[in-house]
C-alpha positions as CSV (number, residue, x, y, z in Angstrom):
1,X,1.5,11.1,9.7
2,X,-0.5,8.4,11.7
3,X,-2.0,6.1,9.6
4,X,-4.8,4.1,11.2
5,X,-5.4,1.5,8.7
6,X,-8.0,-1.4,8.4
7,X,-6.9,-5.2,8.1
8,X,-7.9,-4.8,4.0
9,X,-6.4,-1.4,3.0
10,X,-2.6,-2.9,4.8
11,X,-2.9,-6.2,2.8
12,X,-3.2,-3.8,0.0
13,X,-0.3,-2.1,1.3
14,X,1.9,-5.1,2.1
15,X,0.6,-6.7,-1.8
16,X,2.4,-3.3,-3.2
17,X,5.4,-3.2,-0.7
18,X,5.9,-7.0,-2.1
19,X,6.2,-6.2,-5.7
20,X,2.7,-6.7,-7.2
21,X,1.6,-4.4,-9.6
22,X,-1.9,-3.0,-9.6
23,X,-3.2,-3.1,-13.0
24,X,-7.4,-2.2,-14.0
25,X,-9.0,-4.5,-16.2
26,X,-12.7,-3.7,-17.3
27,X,-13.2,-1.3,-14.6
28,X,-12.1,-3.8,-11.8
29,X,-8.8,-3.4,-9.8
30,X,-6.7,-6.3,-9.5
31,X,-3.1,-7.0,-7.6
32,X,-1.0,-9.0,-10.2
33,X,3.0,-10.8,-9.5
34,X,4.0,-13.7,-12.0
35,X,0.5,-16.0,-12.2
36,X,-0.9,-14.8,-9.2
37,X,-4.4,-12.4,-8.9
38,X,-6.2,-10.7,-6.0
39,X,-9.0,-8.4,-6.7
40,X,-9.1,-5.4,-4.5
41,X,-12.3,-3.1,-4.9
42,X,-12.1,0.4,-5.9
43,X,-13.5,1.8,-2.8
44,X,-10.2,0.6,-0.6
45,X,-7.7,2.5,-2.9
46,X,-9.7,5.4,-2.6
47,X,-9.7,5.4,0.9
48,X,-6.1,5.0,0.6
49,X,-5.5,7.7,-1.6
50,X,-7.7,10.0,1.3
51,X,-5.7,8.3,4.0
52,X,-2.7,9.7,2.3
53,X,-0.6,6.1,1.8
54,X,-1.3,6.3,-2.0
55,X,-0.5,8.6,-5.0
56,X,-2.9,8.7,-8.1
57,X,-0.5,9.5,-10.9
58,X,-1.9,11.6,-14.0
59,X,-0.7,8.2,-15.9
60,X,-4.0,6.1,-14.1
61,X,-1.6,4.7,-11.7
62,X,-1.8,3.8,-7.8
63,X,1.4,4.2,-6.1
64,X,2.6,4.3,-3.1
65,X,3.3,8.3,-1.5
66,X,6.4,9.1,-0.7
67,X,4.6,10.3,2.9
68,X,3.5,7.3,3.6
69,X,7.0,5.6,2.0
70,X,9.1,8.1,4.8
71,X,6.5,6.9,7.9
72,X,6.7,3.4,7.2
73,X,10.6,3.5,7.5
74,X,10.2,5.6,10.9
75,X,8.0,3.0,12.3
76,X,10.3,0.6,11.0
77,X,13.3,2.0,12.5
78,X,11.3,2.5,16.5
79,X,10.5,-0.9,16.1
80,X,13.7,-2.3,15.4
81,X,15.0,0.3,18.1
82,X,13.4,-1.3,20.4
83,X,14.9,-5.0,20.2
84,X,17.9,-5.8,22.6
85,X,20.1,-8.1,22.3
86,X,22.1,-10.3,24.6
């Protein structure tokens, strides 16, 4: 998987990785942790979803693939390959 990704669809990524939930109230999307709101618009989860970094769950629910969970810890890992230390 090789995820090209825009600058909005990975801060939607990085609001899930952090531990918001994305929760639908009156047919608006919104990112919710503790008091805190972002509104992300329906069109960017979809493209998501088509992307193949998000799951729509029979429950109504976005959530992170497990694809996309598996390619994000390979990049992680060549990354952090790639540091040396001295």
């Amino acid at each position: 998987m090789k995820l090209k990704l825009t600058p909005t669809q990975n801060l939607c990524i990085g609001y899930l990785e952090s531990g918001f939930t994305l929760i639908e109230r009156d047919n608006q999307y919104y990112f919710v942790k503790g008091h805190r709101c972002q509104k992300v618009l329906p069109k960017t989860l979809e493209a998501l979803v088509n992307r193949g970094a998000l799951e729509y769950t029979e429950q109504g629910d976005y959530l992170l693939s497990d694809e996309f969970m598996e390619y994000r810890k390979q990049m992680r890992y060549k990354s952090s390959s790639k540091l040396t230390c001295h």
